[in-house]
TORLO-451048 format. One line per field, with one value per residue (C-alpha): residue number from 1; residue in one letter; x, y, z. Coordinates in nm, 4 decimals. Layout:
N
seq: (NUM/...)
type: (A/...)
u: (X/...)
v: (Y/...)
w: (Z/...)
! end
This chain:
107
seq: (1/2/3/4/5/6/7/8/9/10/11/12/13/14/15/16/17/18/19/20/21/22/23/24/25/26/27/28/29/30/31/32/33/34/35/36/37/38/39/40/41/42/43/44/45/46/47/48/49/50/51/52/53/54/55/56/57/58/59/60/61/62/63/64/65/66/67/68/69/70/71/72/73/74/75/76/77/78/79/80/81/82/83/84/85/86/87/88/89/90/91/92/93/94/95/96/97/98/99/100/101/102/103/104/105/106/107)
type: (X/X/X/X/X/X/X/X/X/X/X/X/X/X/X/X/X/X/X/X/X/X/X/X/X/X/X/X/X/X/X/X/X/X/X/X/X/X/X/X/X/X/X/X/X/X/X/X/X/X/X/X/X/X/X/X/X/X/X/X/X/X/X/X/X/X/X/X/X/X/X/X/X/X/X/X/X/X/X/X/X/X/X/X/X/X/X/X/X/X/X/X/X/X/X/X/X/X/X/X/X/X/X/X/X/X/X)
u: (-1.8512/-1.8771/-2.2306/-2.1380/-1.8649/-2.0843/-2.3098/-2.0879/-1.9767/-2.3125/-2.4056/-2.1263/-2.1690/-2.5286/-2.4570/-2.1994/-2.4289/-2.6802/-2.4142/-2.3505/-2.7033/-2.7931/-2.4676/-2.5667/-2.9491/-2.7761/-2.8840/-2.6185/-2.5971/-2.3604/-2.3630/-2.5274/-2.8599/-3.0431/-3.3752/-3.4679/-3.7473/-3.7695/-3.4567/-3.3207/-3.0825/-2.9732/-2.7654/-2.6407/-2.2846/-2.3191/-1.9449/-1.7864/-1.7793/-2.0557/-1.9326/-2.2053/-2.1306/-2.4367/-2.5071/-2.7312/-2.8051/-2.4165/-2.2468/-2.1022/-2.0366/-1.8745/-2.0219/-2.1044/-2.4634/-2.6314/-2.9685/-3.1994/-3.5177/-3.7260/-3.4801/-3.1479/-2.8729/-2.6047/-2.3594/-2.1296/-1.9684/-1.9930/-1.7893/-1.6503/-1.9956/-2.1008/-2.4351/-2.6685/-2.9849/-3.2071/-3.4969/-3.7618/-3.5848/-3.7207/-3.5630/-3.7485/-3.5961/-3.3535/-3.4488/-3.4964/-3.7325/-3.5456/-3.8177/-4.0611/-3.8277/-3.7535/-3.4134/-3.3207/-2.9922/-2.8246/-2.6097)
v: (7.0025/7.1912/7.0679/6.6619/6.6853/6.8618/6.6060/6.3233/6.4761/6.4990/6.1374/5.9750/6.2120/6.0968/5.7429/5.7469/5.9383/5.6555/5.3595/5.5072/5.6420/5.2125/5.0693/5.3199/5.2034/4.8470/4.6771/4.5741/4.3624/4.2854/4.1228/3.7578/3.7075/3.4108/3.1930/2.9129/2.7035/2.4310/2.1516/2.4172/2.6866/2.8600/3.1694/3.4198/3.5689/3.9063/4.0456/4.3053/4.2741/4.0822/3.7485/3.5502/3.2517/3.0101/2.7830/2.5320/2.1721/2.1679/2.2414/2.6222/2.6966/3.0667/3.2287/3.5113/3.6739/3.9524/4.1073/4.2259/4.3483/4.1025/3.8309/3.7136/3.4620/3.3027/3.1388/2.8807/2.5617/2.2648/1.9262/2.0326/2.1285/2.4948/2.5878/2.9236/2.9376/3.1642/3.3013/3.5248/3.8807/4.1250/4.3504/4.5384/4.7110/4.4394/4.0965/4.0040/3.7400/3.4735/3.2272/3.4209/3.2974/3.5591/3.6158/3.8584/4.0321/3.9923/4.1889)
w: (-8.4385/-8.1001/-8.0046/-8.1337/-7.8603/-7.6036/-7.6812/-7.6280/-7.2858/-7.1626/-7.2586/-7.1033/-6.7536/-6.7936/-6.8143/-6.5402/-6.2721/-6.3847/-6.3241/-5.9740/-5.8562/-5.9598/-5.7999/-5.4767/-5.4768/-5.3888/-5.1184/-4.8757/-4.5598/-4.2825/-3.9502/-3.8806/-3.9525/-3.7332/-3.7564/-3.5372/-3.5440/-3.3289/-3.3394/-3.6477/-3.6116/-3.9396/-3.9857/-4.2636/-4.1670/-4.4775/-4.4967/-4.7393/-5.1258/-5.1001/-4.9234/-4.6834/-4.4751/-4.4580/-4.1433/-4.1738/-4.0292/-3.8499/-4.1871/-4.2845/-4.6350/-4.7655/-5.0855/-5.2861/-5.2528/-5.4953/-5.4235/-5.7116/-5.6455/-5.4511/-5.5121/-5.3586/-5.5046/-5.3331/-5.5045/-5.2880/-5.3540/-5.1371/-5.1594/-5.4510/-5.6707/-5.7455/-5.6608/-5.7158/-5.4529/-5.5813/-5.3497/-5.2584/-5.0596/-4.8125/-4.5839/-4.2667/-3.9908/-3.8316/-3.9757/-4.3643/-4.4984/-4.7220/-4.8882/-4.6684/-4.3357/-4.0871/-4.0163/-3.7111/-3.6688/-3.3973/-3.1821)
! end
């Protein structure tokens, strides 16, 4: 009876160490995040609990954005519609690659 209950114990510490060593591993981003290329200017504004403002072609929309692996998704709605963006993620050092476009922070 003794060791079911240890047992128990130990699988739920187990799985919650695993639940926060994941939700830790996380990647998170904040400040604005700029590309420009030619006539184009496009930014990513990353704020807490996951919020981003998108900038893009004179129109700013406000969303939600989640990072998995190589991928990031940013959910927004605009003129009423809800749309998910899925595309290709990188991170190095100050600027991040969406879609394989480079993104610098700035200051």
């Amino acid at each position: 009876m003794k060791k079911r209950l240890l047992k128990r114990v130990a699988a739920v510490v187990l799985a919650v160490a695993a639940v926060f060593t994941l939700v830790s591993c996380a990647v998170k981003l904040n400040g604005t995040y700029e590309q420009t290329d030619g006539f184009i200017k496009q930014t990513f504004t990353f704020m807490e609990d996951n919020k981003v403002k998108v900038s893009a072609f004179g129109v700013d929309v406000t969303g939600e954005y989640m990072i998995e692996k190589d991928e990031i998704t940013i959910t927004y709605s605009l003129f009423g519609l809800s749309y998910d963006m899925v595309k290709s993620f990188e991170k190095d050092g100050n600027s991040i690659y969406i879609d394989g476009v480079e993104f610098v922070k700035q200051k």
